[in-house]
C-alpha positions in Angstrom: 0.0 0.0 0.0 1.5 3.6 -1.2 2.0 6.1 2.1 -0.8 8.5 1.0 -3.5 5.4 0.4 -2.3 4.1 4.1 -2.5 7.6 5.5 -5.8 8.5 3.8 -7.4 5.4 5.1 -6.1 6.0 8.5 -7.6 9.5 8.9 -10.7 9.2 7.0 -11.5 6.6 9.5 -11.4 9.4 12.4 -14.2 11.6 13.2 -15.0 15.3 12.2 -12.5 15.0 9.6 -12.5 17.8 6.8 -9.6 17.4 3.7 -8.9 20.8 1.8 -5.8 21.7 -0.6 -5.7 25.2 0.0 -2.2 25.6 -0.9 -3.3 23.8 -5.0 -3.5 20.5 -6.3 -1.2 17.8 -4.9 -1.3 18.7 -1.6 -4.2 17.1 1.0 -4.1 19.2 4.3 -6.3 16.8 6.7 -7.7 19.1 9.6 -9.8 18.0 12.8 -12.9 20.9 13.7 -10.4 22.8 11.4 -6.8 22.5 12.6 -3.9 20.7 10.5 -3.1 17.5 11.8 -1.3 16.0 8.8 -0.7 17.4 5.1 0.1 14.5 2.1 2.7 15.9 -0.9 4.6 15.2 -3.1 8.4 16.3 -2.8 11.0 15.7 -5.4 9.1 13.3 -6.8 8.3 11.1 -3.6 5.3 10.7 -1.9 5.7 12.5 1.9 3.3 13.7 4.9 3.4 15.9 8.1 2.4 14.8 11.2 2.6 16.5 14.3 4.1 14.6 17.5 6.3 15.4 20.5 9.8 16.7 20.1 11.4 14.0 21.6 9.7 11.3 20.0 10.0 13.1 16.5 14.0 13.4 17.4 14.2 9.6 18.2 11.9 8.3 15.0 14.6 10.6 13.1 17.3 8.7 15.0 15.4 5.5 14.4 13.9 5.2 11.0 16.0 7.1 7.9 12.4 7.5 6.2 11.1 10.3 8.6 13.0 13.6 9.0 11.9 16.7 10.4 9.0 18.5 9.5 9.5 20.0 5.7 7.9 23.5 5.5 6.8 23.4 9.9 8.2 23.9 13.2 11.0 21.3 13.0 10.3 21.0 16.5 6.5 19.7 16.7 6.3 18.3 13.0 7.7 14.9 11.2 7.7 14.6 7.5 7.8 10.9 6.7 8.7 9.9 2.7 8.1 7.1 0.6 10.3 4.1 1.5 10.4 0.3 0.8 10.9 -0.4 4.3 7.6 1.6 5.4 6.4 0.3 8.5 2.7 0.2 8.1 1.4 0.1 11.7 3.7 2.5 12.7 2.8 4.8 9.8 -0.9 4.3 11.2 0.1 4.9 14.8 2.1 8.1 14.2 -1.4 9.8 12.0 -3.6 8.5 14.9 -0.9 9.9 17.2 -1.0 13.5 15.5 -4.8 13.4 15.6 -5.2 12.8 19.1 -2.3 15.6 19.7 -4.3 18.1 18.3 -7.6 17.2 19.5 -6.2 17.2 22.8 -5.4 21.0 22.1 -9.1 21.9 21.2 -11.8 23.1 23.7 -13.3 20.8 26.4 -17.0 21.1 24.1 -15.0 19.5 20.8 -12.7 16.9 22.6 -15.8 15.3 24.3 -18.0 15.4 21.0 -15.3 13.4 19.7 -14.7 11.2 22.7 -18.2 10.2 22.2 -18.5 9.8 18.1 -14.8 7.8 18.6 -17.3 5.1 21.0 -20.0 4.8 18.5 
């Protein structure tokens, strides 16, 4: 499976969801009640996302995994960018979009993060 199909399904699967490409064509900017939690492009060629996680796990998937580097075009900080590879690890690929999810849903009002609470138990 290519990283934006794996991706896409992994978000779309998540609710209040909304996909726009306000920056053109070619690039998917997936929000939660409107704010970015991943972007899919194209760079050079190669298929690459954005996720958002914690400094200090982003440093140590960087250390870990020569796919993911830090976040192209974002804080280098808070943001991953994650390319194209052969050696993909698909569950972990899944786990790091759920992971940037739930870190910005944990960000929003208390209103929002219990609507989704509840529509994530339906």
């Amino acid at each position: 499976m290519t990283l934006h199909t794996l991706t896409a399904q992994t978000a779309l699967k998540l609710p209040e969801i909304t996909v726009t490409q306000p920056f053109g064509e070619g690039c998917d900017v997936y929000k939660v009640m409107d704010k970015v939690f991943m972007l899919t492009f194209h760079l050079r060629g190669k298929a690459a996302i954005n996720l958002k996680v914690e400094p200090e796990h982003g440093a140590m998937l960087r250390d870990i995994y020569p796919y993911i580097r830090t976040g192209w075009h974002m804080n280098k900080q808070h943001w991953i960018s994650v390319y194209e590879s052969e050696y993909l690890d698909e569950a972990l690929i899944q786990d790091l979009v759920l992971n940037s999810y739930e870190r910005v849903v944990a960000k929003l009002n208390k209103t929002d993060q219990q609507r989704i609470k509840l529509l994530r138990s339906i």
